[in-house]
N, C-alpha and C positions, 0 to 999 in steps of 0.2 A: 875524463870519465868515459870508460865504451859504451858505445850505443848500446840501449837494449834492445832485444828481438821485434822485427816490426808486426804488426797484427798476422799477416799472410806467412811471415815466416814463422811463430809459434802454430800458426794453423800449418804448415809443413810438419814440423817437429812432430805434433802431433797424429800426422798422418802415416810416416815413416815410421815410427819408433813406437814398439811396445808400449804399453803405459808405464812398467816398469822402468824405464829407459830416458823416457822423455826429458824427466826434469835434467838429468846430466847432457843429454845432449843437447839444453838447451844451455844450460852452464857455459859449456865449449864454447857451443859459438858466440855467446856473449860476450866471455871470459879472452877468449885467445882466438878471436875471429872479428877483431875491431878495429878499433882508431892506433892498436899495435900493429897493424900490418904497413908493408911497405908503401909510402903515397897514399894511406886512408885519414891520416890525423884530422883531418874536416869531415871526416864522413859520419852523418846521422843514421838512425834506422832504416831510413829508407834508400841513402844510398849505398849503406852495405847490403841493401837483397839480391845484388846480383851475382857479389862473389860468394854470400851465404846460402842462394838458391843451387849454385853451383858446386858447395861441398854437400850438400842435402841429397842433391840429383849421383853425385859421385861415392856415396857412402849409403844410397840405397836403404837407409831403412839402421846397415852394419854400424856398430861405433867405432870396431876397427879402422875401416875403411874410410869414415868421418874424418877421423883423428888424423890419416893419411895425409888424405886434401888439406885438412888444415895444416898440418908441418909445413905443406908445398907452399900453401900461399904464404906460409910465415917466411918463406925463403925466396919466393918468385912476384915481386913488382909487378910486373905484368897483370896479374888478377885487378889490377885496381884501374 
């Protein structure tokens, strides 16, 4: 099961993204910003806020841009 958003990252989501917006962006990074990426399979809510702070911080607000960072991290280990 993926982690779901920790409290400070839904308070992100919500700061960045339209209200229109929110609920999919929080989708994402729930959905396909979890215990699916490379070297996260243990990781809780809270230790995914750093690579979820980090597509937040990279997508600015855009879901374009969201999406982006999350392709990368779904391809680049490293993030974890």
């Amino acid at each position: 099961m993926t982690p779901k958003l920790s409290p400070l990252t839904q308070h992100l989501v919500e700061r960045l993204f339209e209200h229109e917006e929110q609920a999919e962006a929080a989708r994402r990074l729930a959905e396909e910003c979890g215990n699916n990426l490379p070297f996260c399979k243990d990781y809780d809510e809270y230790k995914m806020e750093r690579i979820r702070f980090a597509i937040l911080r990279i997508g600015m607000g855009y879901m374009d841009e969201m999406q982006k960072a999350i392709d990368l991290a779904k391809r680049d280990g490293a993030m974890c």
